[in-house]
C-alpha distance (Angstrom), angle and dihedral (degrees) to the residues before:
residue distance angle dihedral
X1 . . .
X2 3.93 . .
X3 4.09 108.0 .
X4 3.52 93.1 -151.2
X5 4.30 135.6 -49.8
X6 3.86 110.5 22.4
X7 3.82 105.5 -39.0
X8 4.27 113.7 -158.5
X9 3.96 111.3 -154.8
X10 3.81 106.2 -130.3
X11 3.75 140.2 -155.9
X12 3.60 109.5 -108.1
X13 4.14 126.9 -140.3
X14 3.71 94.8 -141.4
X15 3.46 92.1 51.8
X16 4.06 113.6 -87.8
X17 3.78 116.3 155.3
X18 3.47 128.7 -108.4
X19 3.43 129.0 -146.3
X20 3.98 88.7 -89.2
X21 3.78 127.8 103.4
X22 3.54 89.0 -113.3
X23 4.05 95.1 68.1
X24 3.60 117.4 119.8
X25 3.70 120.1 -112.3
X26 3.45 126.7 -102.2
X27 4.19 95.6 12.3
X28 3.35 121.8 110.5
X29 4.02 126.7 -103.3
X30 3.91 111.0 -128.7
X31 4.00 123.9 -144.8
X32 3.61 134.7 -170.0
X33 4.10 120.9 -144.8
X34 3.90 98.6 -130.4
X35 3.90 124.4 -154.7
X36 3.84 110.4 -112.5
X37 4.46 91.5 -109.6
X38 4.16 83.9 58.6
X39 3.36 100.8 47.3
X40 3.55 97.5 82.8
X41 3.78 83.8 45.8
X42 4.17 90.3 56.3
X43 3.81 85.7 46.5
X44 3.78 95.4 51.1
X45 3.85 91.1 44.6
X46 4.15 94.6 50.4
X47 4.05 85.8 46.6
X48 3.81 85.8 58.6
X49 4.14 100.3 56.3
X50 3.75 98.8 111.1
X51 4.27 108.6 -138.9
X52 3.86 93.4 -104.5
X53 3.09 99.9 40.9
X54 4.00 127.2 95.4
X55 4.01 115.4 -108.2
X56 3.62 83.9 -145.3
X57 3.91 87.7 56.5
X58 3.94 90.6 39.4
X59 4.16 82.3 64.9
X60 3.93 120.7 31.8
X61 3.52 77.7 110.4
X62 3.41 116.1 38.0
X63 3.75 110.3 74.8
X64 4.08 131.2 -174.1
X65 3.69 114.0 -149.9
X66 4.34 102.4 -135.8
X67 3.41 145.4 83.3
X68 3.40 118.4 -50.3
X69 4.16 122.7 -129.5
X70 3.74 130.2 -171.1
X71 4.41 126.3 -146.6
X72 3.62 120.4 -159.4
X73 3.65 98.1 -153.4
X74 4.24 97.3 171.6
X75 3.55 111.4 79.5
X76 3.65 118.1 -110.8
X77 4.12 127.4 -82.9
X78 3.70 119.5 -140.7
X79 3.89 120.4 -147.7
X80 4.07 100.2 -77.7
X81 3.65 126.8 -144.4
X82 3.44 98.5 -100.9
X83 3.56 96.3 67.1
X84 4.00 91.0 41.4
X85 3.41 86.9 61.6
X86 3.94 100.7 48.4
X87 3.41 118.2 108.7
X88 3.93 92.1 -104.1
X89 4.48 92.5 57.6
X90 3.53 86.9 110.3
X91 4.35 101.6 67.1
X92 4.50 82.1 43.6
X93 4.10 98.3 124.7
X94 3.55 80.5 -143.6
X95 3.72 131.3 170.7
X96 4.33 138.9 179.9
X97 3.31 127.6 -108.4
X98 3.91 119.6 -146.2
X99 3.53 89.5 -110.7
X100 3.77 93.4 52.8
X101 3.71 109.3 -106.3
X102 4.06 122.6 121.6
X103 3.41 118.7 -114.0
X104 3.75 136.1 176.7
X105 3.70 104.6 -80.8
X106 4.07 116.7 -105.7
X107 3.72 97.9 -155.3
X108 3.71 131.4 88.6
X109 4.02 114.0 92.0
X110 3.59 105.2 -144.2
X111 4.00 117.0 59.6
X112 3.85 134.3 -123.9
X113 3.89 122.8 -135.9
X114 4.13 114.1 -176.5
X115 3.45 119.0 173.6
X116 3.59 133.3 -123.0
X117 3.72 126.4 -113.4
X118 3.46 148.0 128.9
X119 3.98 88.7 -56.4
X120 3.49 89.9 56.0
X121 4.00 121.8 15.5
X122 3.96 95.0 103.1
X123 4.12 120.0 102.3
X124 3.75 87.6 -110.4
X125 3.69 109.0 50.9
X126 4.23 83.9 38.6
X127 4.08 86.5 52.1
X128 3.90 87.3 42.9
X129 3.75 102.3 50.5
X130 3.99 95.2 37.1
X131 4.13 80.7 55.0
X132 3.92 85.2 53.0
X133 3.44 97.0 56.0
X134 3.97 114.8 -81.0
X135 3.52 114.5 152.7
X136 3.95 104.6 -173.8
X137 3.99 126.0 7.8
X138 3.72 111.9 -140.6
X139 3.89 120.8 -144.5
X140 3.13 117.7 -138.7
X141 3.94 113.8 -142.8
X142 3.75 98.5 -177.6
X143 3.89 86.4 75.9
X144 3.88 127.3 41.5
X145 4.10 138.2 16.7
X146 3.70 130.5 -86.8
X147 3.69 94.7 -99.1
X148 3.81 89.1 58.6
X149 3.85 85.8 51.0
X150 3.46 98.7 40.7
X151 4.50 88.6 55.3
X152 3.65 82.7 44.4
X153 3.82 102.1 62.6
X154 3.81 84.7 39.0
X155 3.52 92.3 62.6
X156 3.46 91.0 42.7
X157 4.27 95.3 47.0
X158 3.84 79.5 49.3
X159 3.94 100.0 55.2
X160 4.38 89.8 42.9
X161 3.63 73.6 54.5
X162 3.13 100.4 58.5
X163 3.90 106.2 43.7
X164 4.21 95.5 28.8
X165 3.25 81.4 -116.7
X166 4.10 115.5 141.9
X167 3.47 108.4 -139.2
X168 3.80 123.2 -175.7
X169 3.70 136.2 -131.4
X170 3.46 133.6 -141.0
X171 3.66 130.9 -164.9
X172 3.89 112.6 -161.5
X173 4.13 107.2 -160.1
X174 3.72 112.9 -137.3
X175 3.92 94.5 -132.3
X176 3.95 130.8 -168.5
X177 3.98 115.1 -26.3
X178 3.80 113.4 -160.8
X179 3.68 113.1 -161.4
X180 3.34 140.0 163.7
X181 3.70 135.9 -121.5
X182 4.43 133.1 -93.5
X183 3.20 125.0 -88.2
X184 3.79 129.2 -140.0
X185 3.66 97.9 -111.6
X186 3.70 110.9 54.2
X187 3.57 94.8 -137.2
X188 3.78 98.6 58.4
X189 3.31 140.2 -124.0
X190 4.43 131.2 -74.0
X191 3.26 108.0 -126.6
X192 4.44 122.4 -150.5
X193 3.42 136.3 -130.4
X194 4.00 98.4 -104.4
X195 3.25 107.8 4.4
X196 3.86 124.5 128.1
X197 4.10 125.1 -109.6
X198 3.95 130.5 174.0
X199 3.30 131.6 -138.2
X200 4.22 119.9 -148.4
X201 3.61 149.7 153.1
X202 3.97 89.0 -123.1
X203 4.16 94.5 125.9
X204 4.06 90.5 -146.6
X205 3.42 120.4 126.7
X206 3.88 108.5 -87.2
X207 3.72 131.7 -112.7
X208 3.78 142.7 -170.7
X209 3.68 89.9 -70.3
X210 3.73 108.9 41.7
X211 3.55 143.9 1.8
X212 3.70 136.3 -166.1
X213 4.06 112.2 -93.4
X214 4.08 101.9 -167.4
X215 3.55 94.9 -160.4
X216 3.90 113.3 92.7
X217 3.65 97.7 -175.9
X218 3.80 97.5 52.3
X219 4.55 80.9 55.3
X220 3.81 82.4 43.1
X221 3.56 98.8 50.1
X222 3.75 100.3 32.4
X223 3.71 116.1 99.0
X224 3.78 139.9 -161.8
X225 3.89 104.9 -82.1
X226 3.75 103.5 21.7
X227 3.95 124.3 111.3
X228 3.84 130.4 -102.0
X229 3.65 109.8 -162.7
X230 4.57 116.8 -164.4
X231 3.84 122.3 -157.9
X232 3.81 108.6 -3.5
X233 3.84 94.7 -32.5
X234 3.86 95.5 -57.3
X235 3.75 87.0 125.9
X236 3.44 134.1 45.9
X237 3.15 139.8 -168.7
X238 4.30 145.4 167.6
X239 3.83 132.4 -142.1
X240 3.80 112.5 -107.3
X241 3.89 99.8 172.1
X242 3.83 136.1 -20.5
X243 3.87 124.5 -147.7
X244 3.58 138.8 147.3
X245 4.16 136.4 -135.3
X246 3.63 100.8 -96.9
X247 4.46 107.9 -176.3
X248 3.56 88.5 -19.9
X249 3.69 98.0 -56.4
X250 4.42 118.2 110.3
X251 4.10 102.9 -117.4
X252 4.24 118.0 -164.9
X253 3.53 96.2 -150.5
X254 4.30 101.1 -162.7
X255 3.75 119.6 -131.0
X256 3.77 117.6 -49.7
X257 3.93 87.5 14.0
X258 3.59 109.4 155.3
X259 3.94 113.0 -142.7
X260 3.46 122.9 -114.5
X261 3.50 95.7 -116.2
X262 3.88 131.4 12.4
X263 3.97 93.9 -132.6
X264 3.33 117.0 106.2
X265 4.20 91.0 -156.6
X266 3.73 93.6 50.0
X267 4.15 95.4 35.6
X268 3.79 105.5 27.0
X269 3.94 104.6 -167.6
X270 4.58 116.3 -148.1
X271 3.71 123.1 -178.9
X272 4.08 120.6 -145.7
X273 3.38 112.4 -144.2
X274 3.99 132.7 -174.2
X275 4.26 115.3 -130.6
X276 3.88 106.2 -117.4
X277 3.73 94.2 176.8
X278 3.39 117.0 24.0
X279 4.13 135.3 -136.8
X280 4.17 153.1 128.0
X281 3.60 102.9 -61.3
X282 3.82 114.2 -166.9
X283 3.65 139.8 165.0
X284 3.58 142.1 -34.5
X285 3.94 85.3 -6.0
X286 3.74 122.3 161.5
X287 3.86 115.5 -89.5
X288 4.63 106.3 -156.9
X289 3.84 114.7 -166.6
X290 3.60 97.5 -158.7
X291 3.41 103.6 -173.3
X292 3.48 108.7 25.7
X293 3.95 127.0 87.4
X294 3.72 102.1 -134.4
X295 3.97 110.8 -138.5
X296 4.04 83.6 -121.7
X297 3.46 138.1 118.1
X298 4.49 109.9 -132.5
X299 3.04 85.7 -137.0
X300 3.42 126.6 102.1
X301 3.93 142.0 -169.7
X302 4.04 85.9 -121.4
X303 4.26 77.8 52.7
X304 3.96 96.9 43.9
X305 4.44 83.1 53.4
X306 3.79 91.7 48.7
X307 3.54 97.0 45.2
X308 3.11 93.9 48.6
X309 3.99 88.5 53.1
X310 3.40 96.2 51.7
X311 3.82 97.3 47.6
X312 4.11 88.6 62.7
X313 3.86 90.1 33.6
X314 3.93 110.3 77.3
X315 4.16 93.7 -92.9
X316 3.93 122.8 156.2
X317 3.56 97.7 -168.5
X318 4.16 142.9 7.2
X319 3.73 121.0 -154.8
X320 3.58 119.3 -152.9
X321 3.85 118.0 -141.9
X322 3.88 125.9 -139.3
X323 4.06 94.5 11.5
X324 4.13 106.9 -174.8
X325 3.42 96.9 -174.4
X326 4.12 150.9 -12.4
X327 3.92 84.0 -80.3
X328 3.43 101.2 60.5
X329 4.69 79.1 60.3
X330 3.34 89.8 54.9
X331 3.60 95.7 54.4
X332 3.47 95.5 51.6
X333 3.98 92.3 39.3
X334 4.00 87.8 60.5
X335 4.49 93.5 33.5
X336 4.39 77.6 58.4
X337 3.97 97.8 31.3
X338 4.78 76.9 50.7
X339 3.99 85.1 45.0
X340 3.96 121.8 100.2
X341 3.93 113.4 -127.7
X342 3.37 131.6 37.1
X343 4.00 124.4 -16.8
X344 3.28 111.6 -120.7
X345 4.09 129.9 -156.4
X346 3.99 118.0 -96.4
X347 3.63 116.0 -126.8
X348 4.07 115.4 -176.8
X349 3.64 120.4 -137.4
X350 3.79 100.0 -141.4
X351 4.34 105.3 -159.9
X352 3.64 103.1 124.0
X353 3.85 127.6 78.8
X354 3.48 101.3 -125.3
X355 3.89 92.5 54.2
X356 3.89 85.2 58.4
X357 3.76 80.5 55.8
X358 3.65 91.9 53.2
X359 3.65 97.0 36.1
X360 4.12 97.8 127.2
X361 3.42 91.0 42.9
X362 3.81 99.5 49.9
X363 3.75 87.6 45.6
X364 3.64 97.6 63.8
X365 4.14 82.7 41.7
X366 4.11 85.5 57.3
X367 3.54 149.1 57.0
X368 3.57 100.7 -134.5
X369 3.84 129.6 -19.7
X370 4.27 125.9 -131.0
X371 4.00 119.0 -150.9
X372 3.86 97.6 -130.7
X373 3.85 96.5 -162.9
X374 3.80 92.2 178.1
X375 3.56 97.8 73.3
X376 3.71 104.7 17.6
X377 3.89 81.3 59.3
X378 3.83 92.2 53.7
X379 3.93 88.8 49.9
X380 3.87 98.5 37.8
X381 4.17 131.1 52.0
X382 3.96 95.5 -92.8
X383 4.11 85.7 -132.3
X384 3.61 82.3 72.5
X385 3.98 104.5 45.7
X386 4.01 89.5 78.8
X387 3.85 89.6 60.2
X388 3.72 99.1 42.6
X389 3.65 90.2 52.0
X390 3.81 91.0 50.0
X391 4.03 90.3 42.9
X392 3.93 84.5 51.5
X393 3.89 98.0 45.7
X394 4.15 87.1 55.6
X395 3.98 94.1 49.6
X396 3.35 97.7 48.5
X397 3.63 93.8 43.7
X398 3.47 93.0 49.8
X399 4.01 89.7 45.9
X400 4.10 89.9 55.4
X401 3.75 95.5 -112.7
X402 4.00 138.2 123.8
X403 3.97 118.4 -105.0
X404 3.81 122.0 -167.1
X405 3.57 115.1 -157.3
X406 4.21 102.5 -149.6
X407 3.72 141.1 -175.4
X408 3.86 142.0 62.5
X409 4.09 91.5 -2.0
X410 3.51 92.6 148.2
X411 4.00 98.4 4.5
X412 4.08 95.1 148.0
X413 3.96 87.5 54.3
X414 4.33 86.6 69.7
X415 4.04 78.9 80.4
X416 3.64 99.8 19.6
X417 3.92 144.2 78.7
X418 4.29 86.4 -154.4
X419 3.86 130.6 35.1
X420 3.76 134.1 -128.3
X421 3.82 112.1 -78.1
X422 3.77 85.8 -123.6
X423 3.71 91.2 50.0
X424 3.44 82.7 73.9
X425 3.11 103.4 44.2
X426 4.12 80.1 62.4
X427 3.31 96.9 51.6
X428 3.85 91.1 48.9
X429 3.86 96.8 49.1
X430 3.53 95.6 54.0
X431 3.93 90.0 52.7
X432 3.74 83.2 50.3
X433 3.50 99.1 47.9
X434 3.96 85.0 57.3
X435 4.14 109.6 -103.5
X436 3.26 122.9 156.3
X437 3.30 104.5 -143.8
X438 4.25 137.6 28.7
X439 3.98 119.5 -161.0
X440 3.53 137.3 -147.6
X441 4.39 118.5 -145.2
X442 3.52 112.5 172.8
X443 3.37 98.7 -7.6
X444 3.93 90.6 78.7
X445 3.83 93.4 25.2
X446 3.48 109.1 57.6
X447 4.00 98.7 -12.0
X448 4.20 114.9 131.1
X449 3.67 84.7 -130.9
X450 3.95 118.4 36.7
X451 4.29 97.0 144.2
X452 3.79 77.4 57.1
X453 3.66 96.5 47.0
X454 3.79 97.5 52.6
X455 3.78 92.6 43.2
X456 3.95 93.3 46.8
X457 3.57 82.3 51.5
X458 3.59 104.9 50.7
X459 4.08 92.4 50.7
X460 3.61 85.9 61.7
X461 3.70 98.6 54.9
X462 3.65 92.6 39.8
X463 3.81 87.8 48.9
X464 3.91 93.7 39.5
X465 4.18 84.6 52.4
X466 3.58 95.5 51.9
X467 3.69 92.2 58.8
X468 3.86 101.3 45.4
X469 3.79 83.6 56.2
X470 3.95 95.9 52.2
X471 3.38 83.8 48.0
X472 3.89 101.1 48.0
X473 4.15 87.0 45.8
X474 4.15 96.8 35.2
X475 4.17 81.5 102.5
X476 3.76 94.1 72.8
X477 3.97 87.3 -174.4
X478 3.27 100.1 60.4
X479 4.20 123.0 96.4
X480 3.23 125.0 -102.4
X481 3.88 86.0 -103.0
X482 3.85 95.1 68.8
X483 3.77 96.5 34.8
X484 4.45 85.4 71.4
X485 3.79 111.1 112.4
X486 3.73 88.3 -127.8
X487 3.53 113.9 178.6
X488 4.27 123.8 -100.9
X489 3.71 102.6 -96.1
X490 3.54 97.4 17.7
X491 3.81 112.4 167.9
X492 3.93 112.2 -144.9
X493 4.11 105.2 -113.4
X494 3.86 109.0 -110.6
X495 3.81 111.3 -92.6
X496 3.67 109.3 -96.2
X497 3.53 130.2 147.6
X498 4.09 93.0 -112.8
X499 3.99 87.1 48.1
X500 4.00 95.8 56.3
X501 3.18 86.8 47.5
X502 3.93 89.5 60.9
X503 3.78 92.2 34.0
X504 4.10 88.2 50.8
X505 4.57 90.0 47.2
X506 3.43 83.1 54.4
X507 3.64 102.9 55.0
X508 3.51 90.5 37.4
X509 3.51 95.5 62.0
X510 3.56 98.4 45.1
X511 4.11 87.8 48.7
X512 4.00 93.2 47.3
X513 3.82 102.1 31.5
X514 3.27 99.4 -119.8
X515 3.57 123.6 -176.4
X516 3.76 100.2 -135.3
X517 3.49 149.4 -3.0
X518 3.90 116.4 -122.4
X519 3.27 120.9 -161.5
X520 4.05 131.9 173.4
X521 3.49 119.7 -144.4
X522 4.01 144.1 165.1
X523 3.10 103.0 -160.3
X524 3.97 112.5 15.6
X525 3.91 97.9 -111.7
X526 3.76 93.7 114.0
X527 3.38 98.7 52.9
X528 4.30 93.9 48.7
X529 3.79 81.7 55.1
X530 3.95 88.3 47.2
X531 3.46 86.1 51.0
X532 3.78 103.5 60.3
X533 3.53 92.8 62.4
X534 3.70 95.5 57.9
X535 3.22 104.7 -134.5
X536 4.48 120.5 -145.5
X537 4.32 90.0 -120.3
X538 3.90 138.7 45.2
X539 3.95 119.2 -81.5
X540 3.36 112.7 -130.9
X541 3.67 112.3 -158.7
X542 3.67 124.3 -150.5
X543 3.99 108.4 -153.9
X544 3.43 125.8 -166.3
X545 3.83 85.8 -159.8
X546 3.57 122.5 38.8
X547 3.76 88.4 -141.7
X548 3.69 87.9 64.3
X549 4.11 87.0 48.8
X550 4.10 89.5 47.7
X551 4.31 95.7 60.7
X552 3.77 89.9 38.4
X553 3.83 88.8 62.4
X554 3.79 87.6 79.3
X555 3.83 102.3 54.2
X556 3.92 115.2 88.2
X557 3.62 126.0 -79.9
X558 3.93 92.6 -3.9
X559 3.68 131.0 139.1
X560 3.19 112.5 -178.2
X561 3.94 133.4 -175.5
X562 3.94 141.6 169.0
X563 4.28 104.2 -165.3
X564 4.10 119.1 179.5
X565 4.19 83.4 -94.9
X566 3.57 91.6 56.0
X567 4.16 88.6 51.0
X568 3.69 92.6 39.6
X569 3.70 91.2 61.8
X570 3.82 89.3 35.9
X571 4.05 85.7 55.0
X572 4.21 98.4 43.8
X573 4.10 83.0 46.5
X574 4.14 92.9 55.9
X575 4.04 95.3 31.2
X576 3.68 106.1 32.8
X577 4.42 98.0 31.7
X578 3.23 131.8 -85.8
X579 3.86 97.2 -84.1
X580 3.65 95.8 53.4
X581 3.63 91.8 92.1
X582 3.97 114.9 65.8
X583 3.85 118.5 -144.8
X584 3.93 88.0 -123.7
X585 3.96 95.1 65.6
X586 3.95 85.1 47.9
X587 3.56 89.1 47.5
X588 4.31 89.5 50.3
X589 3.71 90.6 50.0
X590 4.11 95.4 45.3
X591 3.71 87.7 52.4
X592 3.86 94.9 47.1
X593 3.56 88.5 50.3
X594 3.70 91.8 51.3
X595 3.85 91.1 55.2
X596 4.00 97.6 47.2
X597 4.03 82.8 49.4
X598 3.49 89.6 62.4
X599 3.95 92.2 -124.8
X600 3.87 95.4 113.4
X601 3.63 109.6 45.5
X602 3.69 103.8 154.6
X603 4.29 125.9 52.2
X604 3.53 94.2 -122.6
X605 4.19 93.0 52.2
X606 3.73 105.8 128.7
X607 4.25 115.4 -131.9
X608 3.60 122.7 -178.3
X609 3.97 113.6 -154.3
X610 3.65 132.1 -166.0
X611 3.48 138.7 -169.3
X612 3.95 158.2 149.7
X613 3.62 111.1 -86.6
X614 3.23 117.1 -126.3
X615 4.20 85.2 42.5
X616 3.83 124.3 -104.0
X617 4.15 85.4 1.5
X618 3.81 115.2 137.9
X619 3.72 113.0 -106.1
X620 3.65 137.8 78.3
X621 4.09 127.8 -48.0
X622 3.81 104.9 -86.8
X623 3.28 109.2 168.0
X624 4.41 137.7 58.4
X625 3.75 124.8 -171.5
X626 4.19 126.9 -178.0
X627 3.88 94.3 -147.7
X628 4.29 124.6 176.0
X629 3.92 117.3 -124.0
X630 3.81 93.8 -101.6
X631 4.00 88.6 62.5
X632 4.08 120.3 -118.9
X633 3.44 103.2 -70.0
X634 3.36 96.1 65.9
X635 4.11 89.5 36.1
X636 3.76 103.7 60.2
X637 4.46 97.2 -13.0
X638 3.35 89.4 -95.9
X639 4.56 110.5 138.0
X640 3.39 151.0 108.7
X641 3.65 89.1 -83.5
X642 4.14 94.2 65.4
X643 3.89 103.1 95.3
X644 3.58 95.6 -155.4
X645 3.47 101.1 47.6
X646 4.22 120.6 118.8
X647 3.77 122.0 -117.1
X648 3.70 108.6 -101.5
């Protein structure tokens, strides 16, 4: 099943099998595409693995630059009886295969992210909610250790396991937190309407006129006339003057003052404020700087640790919190690109002002962007949150990349069995508006009811989808052409040969009712581009690596999957020459997968399937096929079975 070079299976930390008889059932073995000077390296280091020891033991520390790839080995498990039966059967996104069996379903566009937490971090609520419909589980590394991370992606490598279904991870970073100091009386202090409060690094208990702020750079950076907003934006507060303790006397230094000195021991800088809106203030709460860029990178040394973690711990994708700017991407795109594991995809948590600002920019920096509406609320007028998110759904549609839209979704459903009317109206909007994906918080963390969350949830999209296509096809005179649900602001993708060939799969399917697009790819770049132009079915993606099939799980209306076929034609294409593997076996095995997915689930369905010719070979999409559910062979006799037949 070799991808390519001379590829060593590995033990895995989170639990994948290796090729010993000790694996575990139903996880995934892991192996590393080696350059030819390390092979004999790889070789010398398996031939040392004494029998009782532990391959993953034998190899904490030997490490093989290279892309990682994943092998399901364990056939696949449909959903059994037992659990169609439980009391929960009705929220299963479930679908029927041609032979019968249930399956997850493969068929809502946009995705669904819930995060883990104590509400939902054991095998049976994970199971349950990835049956309802969740696409990715996000992490959450603001609470818990590393070994609580580390059991949860097992569990969750285990259940994709299980079902063949790739799930994705995602690993939100905790970022900066700006607090201020405690205050004398444990209870706080009430703040007025007009009155005057300092902030300072003085590490005294606070009182009703000042309290320590242990953050020099937000007193440095602040300026007269800017806004200081305390625990989520209940408070807030505007710059009169800012000064520092210079020899033991207070100095107001006017705008553009320099200090006198640059050391924050020797010239401790405090800002006096005035309270615009008034409240209890107590310790350690948040301190917001809406509209100032802080001279501060977001991330932190707690950050550096967890990325590091999750780049040799199974992740798909890291968010980074509080991004200012396109810079602060970089930096994390070159801390991962500097990290040893796996290289993860860079989504951008966009809550501050100024990264509205630098939206475009940060975009091309990123991966994929999420609408954090929590804090961007705090630090924006909330009248203007609906219009950012909208502004931010276009651009990163029209820039080709995945947007999340995040934060209180279903917030009343933490407490109760049903949400808000206008909840769903949320939800529905942002589907609408063209995301890609909607996330749970709370309501999946530490929410009473998170199998009802995720299932509440996915109605909405699924109803919210069903409209924007009567909508886009109400004009029954139009061509096929105008009747695509292409997103506002969409940019038309540059005309190459590989992008008509998209463009044309697209329109074809619409025109022919086809059940799905199929599209082979190596490394997943197709199939974003495939993406932006929305097309009317599900994209099934055919992986050569299931690492590659794990990030696409985010992106809208794809299903994506990497089986032992797929890698066995991936191997014979890197080992035995590119022309070793004829287009008609790839078509048999895209087909099969389309039936065991659920998508084709009558003979006569209709799939169109694209590809690079020769398969899994760099280069742009060349070829287009209109193919039946039962595959070619059986269509017209034409398959890798016929001994006569040419090479295509």
């Amino acid at each position: 099943l070799a991808a390519g070079g001379a590829c060593v299976l590995l033990a895995h930390r989170s639990g994948a099998q290796s090729l010993r008889p000790r694996r575990r059932p139903g996880q995934p073995s892991r192996r590393r595409c080696v350059p030819p000077a390390e092979e004999a390296a790889a070789a010398t280091a398996l031939a040392k693995v004494p029998p009782a020891q532990e391959p993953d033991e034998a190899f904490d520390d030997f490490e093989i630059d290279g892309p990682l790839c994943s092998i399901w080995l364990d056939p696949a498990e449909y959903i059994s009886s037992d659990l169609l039966e439980a009391p929960w059967a009705p929220f299963i996104d479930q679908a029927q295969t041609i032979e019968g069996r249930t399956v997850r379903a493969s068929r809502k566009g946009a995705k669904q992210v819930a995060t883990v937490g104590p509400a939902s971090a054991d095998d049976a609520m994970l199971e349950r909610l990835f049956l309802c419909g969740v696409d990715v589980f996000r992490l959450n590394f603001s609470h818990g250790e590393h070994a609580e991370k580390t059991e949860l992606v097992k569990r969750i490598r285990s259940l994709e396991a299980k079902y063949k279904h790739p799930i994705g991870i995602l690993a939100d970073m905790q970022g900066p937190k700006q607090r201020c100091g405690k205050f004398k009386d444990d209870a706080g202090i009430m703040l007025k309407q007009g009155q005057n409060f300092r902030f300072d690094l003085d590490p005294a208990l606070g009182d009703q006129h000042r309290v320590q702020l242990p953050h020099p750079e937000i007193l440095i950076a602040l300026q007269s006339g800017k806004t200081l907003l305390l625990d989520d934006g209940k408070i807030r507060m505007r710059v009169l003057r800012t000064g520092c303790t210079w020899k033991g006397e207070d100095l107001i230094l006017d705008q553009g003052q320099a200090r006198p000195s640059d050391s924050v021991e020797e010239c401790p800088p405090f800002i006096d404020c005035t309270v615009e809106v008034g409240g209890k203030l107590s310790a350690r709460k948040g301190v917001n700087t809406p509209d100032v860029v802080l001279p501060i990178s977001p991330i932190t040394p707690k950050d550096k640790t967890d990325i590091e973690f999750a780049c040799r711990n199974d992740v798909d994708w890291i968010a980074l919190s509080f991004v200012q700017r396109h810079e602060d991407m970089l930096e994390l795109r070159q801390l991962v690109e500097s990290s040893r594991g796996a290289k993860p995809k860079l989504l951008a948590k966009i809550e501050k002002p100024s990264a509205v600002e630098d939206l475009e920019k940060i975009l091309e920096a990123s991966d994929g962007v999420m609408v954090a509406r929590g804090d961007l609320g705090v630090e924006m007028n909330p009248e203007e949150v609906p219009f950012v998110q909208k502004d931010m759904i276009i651009k990163a549609n029209a820039a080709g990349k995945p947007v999340i839209v995040a934060t209180q979704m279903l917030e009343s459903m933490i407490s109760s069995p049903a949400p808000t009317r206008a909840e769903c109206s949320d939800v529905a909007n942002a589907i609408l508006d063209g995301c890609d994906a909607v996330m749970l918080s709370g309501e999946s963390a530490v929410g009473a009811y998170p199998t009802e969350c995720v299932e509440m949830q996915r109605r909405v999209i699924e109803a919210a989808e069903r409209q924007r296509s009567s909508l886009s096809s109400a004009d029954t005179g139009s061509s096929a052409e105008q009747q695509l649900s292409l997103p506002l602001g969409f940019k038309p993708l540059p005309v190459l040969p590989g992008n008509a060939i998209l463009a044309s799969a697209t329109t074809l399917a619409q025109g022919i009712g086809a059940k799905a697009i199929i599209c082979f790819t190596a490394t997943g770049g197709s199939v974003e581009r495939l993406v932006q132009l929305r097309p009317s079915v599900p994209i099934l993606a055919v992986c050569a690596c299931l690492e590659t099939a794990r990030w696409l799980s985010l992106l809208r209306g794809v299903y994506a999957t990497s089986d032992p076929r797929t890698q066995a034609l991936a191997g014979r294409a890197s080992n035995d020459g590119p022309y070793s593997v004829r287009f008609s076996e790839a078509m048999e095995v895209a087909c099969a997968l389309a039936r065991e997915k659920g998508l084709a689930v009558n003979e006569e369905d209709m799939l169109v399937v694209i590809s690079r010719l020769p398969l899994f070979c760099p280069g742009p999409l060349n070829v287009i096929r209109i193919a039946s559910a039962m595959g070619p062979r059986a269509a017209d006799g034409y398959g890798p079975d016929v001994v006569d037949e040419p090479q295509d």
